[in-house]
C-alpha positions as CSV (number, residue, x, y, z in Angstrom):
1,X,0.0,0.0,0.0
2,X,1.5,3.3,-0.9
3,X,-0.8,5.5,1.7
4,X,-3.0,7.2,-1.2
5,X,-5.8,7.5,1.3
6,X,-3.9,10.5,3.1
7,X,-5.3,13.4,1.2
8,X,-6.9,16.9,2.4
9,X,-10.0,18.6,0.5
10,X,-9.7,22.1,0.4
11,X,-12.1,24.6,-0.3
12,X,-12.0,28.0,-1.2
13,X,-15.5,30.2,-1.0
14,X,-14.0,33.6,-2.5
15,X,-12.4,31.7,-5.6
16,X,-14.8,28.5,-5.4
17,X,-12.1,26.3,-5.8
18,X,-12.2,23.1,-4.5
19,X,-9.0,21.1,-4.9
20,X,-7.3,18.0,-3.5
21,X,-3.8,17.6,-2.1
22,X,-1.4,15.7,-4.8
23,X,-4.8,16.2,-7.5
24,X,-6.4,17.9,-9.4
25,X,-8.9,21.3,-8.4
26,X,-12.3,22.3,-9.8
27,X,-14.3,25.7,-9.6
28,X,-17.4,25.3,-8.2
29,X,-21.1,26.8,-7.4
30,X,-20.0,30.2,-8.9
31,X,-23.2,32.4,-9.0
32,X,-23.9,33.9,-11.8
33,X,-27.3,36.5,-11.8
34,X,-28.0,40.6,-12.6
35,X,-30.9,42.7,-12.3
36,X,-30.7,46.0,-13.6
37,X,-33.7,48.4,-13.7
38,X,-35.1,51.3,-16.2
39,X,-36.7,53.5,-13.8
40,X,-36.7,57.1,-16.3
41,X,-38.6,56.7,-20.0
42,X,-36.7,58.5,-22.8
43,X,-39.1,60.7,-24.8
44,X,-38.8,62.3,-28.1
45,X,-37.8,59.2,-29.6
46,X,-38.8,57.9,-33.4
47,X,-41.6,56.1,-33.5
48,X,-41.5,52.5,-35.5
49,X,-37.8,52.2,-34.4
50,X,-36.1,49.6,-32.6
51,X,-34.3,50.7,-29.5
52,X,-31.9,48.7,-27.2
53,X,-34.0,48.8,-24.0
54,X,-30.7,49.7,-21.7
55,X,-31.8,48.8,-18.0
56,X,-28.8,51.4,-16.1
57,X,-29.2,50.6,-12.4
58,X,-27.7,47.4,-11.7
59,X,-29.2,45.8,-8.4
60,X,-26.9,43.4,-8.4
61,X,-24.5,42.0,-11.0
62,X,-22.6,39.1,-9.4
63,X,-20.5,37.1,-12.3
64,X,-20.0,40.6,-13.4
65,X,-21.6,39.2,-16.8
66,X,-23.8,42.4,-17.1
67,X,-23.1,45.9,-18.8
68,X,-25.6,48.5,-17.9
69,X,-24.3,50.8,-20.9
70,X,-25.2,48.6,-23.0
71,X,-28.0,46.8,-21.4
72,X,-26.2,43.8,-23.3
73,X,-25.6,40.6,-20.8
74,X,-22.3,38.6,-22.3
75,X,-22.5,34.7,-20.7
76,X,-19.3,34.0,-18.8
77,X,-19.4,30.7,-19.1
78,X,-21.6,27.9,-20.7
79,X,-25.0,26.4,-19.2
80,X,-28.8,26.9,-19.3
81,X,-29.8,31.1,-18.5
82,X,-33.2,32.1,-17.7
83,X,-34.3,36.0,-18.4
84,X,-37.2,38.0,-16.9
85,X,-38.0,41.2,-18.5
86,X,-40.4,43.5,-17.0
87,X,-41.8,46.5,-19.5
88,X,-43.9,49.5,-18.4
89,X,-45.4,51.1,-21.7
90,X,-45.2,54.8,-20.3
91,X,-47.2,57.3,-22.0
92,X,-49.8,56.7,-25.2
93,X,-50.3,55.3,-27.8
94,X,-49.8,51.2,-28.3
95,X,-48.9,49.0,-31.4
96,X,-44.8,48.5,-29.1
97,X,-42.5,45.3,-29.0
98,X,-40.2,43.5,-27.2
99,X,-37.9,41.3,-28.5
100,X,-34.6,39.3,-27.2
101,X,-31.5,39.3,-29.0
102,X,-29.1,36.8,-29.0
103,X,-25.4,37.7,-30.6
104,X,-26.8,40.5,-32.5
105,X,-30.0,38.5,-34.1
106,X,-33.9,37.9,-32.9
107,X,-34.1,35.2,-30.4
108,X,-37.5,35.7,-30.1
109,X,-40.5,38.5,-29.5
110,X,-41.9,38.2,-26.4
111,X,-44.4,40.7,-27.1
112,X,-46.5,43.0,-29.7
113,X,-48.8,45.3,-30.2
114,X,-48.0,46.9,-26.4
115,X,-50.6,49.4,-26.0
116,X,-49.7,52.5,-23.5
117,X,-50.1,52.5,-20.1
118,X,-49.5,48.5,-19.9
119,X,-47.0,46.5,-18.0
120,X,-46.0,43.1,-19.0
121,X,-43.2,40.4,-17.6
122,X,-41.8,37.9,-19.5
123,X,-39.7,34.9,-19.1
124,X,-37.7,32.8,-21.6
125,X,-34.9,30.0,-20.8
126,X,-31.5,29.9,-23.2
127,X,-29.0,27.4,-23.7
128,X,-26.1,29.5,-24.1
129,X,-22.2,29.5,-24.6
130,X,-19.5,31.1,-23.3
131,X,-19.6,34.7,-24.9
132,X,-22.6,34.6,-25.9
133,X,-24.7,38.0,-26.2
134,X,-28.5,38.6,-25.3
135,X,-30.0,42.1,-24.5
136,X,-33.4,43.5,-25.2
137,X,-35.0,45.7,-27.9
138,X,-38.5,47.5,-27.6
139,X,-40.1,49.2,-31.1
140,X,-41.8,52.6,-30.4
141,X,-44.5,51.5,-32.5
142,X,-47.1,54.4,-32.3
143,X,-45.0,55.7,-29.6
144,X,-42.4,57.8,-29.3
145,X,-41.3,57.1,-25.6
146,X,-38.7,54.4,-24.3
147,X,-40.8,53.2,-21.3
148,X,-39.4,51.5,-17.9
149,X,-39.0,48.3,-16.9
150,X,-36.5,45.7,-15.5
151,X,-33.7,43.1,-17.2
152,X,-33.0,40.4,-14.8
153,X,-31.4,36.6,-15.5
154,X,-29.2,33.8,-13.8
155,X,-27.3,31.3,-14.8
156,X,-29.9,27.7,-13.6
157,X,-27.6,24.9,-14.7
């Protein structure tokens, strides 16, 4: 017997790193989430124009995988990411979208013909990459307002 019983676990809980003496280590349980909230609606905007819905008061941002410039959300590592996006049509008027973007294309519209005055959340689950991009888009429609809202997601698996 050469002993290979007499090993120490080690874990770190600011790097996540779990290793093992004489082995190998593996990052673990790193949380990954961001809510960021819209709480002012532009005005004077275009109507029938597509606007990146930026959200610029991050909540929280932990993964860091969140840019509130941007509004854009960039996937730090791979897994399974669910989104929750809250819109408040401000103002009048109605025939508004929203729509997710993935790396620069439609993912999918969560909603039209937004009438003003409405508020709407929705939900959708992503199997992403690392680097991948997602961020949210609202047309004006009749409008010619932004409106407020909420981006929030985390990675599940």
């Amino acid at each position: 017997m050469d002993n290979t019983d007499n090993q120490q676990l080690a874990y770190s809980e600011s790097s996540k790193l779990l290793s093992i003496t004489g082995g190998n280590s593996v990052t673990i349980g790193t949380l990954i989430a961001f809510r960021a909230k819209k709480i002012t609606s532009e005005t004077g905007l275009t109507a029938s124009t597509d606007y990146d819905f930026i959200t610029p008061e991050i909540i929280y941002n932990d993964g860091s995988g969140f840019d509130e410039k941007t509004g854009i959300f960039t996937a730090p590592v791979p897994g399974i990411y669910t989104f929750i996006i809250g819109y408040n049509a401000t103002g009048t008027f109605g025939s508004r979208e929203l729509k997710l973007y993935l790396n620069g294309s439609i993912y999918e519209t969560l909603n039209t013909d937004i009438n003003g005055g409405s508020s709407l959340t929705r939900s959708i689950t992503i199997k992403l990459i690392a680097l991948d991009k997602v961020k949210v888009l609202f047309n004006t429609g009749a409008a010619k307002e932004s409106g407020t809202g909420s981006f929030s997601g985390y990675k599940v698996y």
